[in-house]
MARDRENKOL-116660 format. One record per residue (C-alpha): residue in one letter; x, y, z. Coordinates in nm, 3 decimals, decimal comma, always signed. Layout:
<nodes>
<node aa="A" c1="X" c2="Y" c3="Z"/>
...
</nodes>
This chain:
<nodes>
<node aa="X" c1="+0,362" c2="+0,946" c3="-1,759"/>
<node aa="X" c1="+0,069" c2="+0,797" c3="-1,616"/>
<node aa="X" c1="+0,039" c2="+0,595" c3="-1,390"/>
<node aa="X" c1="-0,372" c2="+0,493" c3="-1,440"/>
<node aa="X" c1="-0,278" c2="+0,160" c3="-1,609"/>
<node aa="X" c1="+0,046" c2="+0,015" c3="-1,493"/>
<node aa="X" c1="+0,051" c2="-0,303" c3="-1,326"/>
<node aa="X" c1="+0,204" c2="-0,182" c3="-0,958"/>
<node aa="X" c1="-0,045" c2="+0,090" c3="-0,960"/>
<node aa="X" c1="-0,327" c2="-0,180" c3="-1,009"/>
<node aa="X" c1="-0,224" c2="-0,362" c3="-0,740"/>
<node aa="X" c1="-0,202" c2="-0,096" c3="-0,509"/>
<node aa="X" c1="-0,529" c2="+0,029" c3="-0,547"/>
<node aa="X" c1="-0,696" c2="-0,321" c3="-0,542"/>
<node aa="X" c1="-0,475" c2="-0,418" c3="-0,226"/>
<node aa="X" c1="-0,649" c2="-0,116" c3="-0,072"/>
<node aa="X" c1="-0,978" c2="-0,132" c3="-0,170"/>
<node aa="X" c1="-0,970" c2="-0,475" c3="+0,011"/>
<node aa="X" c1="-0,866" c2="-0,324" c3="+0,341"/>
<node aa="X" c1="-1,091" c2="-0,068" c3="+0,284"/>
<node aa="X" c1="-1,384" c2="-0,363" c3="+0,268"/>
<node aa="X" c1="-1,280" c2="-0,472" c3="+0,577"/>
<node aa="X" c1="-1,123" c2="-0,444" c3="+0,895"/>
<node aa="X" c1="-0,764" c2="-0,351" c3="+0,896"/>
<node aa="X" c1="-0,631" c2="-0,215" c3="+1,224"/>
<node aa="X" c1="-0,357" c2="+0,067" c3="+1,195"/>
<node aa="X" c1="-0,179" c2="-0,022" c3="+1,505"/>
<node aa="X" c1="-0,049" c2="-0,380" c3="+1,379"/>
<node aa="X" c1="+0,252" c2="-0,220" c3="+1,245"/>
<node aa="X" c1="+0,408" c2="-0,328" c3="+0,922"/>
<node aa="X" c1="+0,292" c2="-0,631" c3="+0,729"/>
<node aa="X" c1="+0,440" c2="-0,803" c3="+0,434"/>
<node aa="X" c1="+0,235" c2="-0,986" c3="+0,185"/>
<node aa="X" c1="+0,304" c2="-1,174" c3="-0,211"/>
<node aa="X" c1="-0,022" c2="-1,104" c3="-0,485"/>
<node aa="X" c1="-0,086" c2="-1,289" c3="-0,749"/>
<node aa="X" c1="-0,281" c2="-1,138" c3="-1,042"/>
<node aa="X" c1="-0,590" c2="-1,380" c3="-1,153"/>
<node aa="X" c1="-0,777" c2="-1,182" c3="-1,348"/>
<node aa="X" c1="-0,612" c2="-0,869" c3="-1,521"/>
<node aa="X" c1="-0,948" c2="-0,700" c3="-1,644"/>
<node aa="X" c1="-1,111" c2="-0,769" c3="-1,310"/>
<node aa="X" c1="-0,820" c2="-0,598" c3="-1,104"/>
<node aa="X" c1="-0,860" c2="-0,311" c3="-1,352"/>
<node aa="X" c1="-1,249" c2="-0,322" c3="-1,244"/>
<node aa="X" c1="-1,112" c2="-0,389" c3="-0,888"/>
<node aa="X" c1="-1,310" c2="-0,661" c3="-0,826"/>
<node aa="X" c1="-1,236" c2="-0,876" c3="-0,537"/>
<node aa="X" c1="-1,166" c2="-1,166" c3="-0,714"/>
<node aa="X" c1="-0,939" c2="-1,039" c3="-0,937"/>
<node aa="X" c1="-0,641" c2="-1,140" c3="-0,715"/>
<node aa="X" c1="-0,522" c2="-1,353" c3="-0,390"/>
<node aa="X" c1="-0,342" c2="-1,240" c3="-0,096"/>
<node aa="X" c1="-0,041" c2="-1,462" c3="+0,063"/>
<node aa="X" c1="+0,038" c2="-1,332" c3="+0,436"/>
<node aa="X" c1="+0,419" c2="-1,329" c3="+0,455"/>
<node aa="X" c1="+0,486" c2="-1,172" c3="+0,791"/>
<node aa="X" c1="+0,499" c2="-0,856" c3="+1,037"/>
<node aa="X" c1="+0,792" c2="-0,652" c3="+1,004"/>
<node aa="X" c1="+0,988" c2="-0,907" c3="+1,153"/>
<node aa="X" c1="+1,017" c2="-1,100" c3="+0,835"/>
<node aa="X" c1="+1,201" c2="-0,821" c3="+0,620"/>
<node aa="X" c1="+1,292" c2="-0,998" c3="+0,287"/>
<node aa="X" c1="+1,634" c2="-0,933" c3="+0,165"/>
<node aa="X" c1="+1,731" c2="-0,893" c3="-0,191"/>
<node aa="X" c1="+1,780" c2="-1,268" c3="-0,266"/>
<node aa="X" c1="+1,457" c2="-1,391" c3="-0,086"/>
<node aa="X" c1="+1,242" c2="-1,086" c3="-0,281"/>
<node aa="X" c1="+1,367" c2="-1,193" c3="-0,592"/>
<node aa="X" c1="+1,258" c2="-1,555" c3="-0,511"/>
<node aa="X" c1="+0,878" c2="-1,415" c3="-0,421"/>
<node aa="X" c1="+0,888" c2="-1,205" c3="-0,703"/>
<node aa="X" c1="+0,924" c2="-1,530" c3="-0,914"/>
<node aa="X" c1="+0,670" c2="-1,713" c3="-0,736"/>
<node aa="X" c1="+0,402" c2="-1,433" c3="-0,748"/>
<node aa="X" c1="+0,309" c2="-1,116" c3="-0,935"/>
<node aa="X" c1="+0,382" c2="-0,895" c3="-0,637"/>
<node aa="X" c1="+0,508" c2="-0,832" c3="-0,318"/>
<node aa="X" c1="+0,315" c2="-0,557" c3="-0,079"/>
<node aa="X" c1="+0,416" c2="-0,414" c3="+0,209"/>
<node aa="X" c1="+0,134" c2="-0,203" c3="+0,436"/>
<node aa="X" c1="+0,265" c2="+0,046" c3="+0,720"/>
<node aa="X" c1="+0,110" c2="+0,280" c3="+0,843"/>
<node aa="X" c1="+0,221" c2="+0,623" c3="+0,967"/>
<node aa="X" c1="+0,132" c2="+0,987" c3="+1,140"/>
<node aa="X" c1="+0,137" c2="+1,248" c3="+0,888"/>
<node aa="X" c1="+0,094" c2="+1,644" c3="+0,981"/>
<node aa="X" c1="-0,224" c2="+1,782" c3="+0,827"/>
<node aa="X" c1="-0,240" c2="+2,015" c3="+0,610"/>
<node aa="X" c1="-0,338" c2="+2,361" c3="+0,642"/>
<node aa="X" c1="-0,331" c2="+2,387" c3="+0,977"/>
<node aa="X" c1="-0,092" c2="+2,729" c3="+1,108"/>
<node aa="X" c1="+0,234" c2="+2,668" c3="+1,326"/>
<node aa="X" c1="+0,160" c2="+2,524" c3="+1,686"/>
<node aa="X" c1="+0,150" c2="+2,761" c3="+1,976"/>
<node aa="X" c1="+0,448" c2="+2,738" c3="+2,176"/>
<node aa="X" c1="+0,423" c2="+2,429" c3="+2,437"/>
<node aa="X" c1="+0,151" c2="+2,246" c3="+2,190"/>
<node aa="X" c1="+0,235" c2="+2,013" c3="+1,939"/>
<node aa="X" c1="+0,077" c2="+2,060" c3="+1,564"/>
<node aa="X" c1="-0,216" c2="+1,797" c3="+1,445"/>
<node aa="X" c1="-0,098" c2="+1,469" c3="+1,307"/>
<node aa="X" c1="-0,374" c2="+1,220" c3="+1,104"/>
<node aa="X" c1="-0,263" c2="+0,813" c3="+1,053"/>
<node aa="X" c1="-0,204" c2="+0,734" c3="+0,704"/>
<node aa="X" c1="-0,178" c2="+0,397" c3="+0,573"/>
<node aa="X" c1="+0,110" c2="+0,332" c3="+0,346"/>
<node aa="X" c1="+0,056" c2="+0,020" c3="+0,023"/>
<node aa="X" c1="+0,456" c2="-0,039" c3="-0,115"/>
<node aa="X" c1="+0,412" c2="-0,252" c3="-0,441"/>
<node aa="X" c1="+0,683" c2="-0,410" c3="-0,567"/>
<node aa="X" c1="+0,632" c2="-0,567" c3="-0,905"/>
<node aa="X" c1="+0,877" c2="-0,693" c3="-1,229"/>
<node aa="X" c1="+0,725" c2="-0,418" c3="-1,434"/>
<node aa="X" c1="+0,827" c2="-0,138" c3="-1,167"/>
<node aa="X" c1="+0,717" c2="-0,008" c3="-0,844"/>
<node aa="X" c1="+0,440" c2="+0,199" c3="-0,664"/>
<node aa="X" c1="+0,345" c2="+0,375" c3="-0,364"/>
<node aa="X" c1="-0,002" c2="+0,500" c3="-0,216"/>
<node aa="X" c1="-0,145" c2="+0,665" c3="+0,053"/>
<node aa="X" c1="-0,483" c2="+0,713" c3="+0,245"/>
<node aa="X" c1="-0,497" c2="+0,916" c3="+0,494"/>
<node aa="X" c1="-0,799" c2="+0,857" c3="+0,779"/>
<node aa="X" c1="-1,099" c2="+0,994" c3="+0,730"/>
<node aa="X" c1="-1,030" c2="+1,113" c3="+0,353"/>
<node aa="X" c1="-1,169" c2="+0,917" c3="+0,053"/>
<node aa="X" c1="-0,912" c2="+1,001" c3="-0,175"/>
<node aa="X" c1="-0,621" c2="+0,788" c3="-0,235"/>
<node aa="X" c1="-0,256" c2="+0,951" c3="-0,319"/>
<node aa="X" c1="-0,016" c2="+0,814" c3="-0,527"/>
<node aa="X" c1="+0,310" c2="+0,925" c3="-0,444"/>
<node aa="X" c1="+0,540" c2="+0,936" c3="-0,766"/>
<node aa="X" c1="+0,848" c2="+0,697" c3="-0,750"/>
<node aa="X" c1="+1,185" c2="+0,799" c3="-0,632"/>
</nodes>
């Protein structure tokens, strides 16, 4: 199935083309944040306007089951951006004593009512990765 269409998909790759547009520093950890959808056709276009952001919180603020229902009444989705240190690819087994080449990736989590999506970018690579649902 694909996922081109689907609403958490959508969201995803809007949420990061906007930290893409600006400045999002990798080091602030884990962040937590409710979407709601204005404009369907415009987040397809990924427009900026297509949607608004609510901050929620760091990773502090770790929503349980009954307080992510209650934001996934409010609003269309909840988003949660980490970021990580991934092994790159390609690259042979380290020598003894060295440790092998790592790259920060930056993690979008959507959770929507209509399912559930997860993408990747790692730094300096212009693709994003969906990774398929568990």
């Amino acid at each position: 199935m694909s996922t081109a269409f689907t609403l958490p998909y959508l969201v995803a790759a809007w949420f990061d083309a906007r930290l893409c547009e600006g400045y999002s520093p990798h080091s602030a950890g884990s962040r937590w944040y409710a979407v709601d959808v204005l404009d369907q056709v415009a987040l397809e276009a990924q427009e900026a306007g297509a949607a608004r952001l609510h901050s929620i919180g760091g990773a502090e603020c770790v929503p349980d089951a009954a307080t992510g229902s209650a934001l996934l009444a409010d609003h269309d989705a909840v988003v949660l951006v980490s970021s990580r240190w991934l092994p790159c690819a390609g690259d042979g087994p380290a020598r003894p004593g060295e440790w092998g080449r790592r790259r920060r990736a930056r993690v979008i989590e959507v959770v929507t009512c209509a399912g559930v999506a997860t993408v990747l970018r790692v730094d300096g690579d212009p693709h994003l990765l969906v990774l398929p649902a568990a």
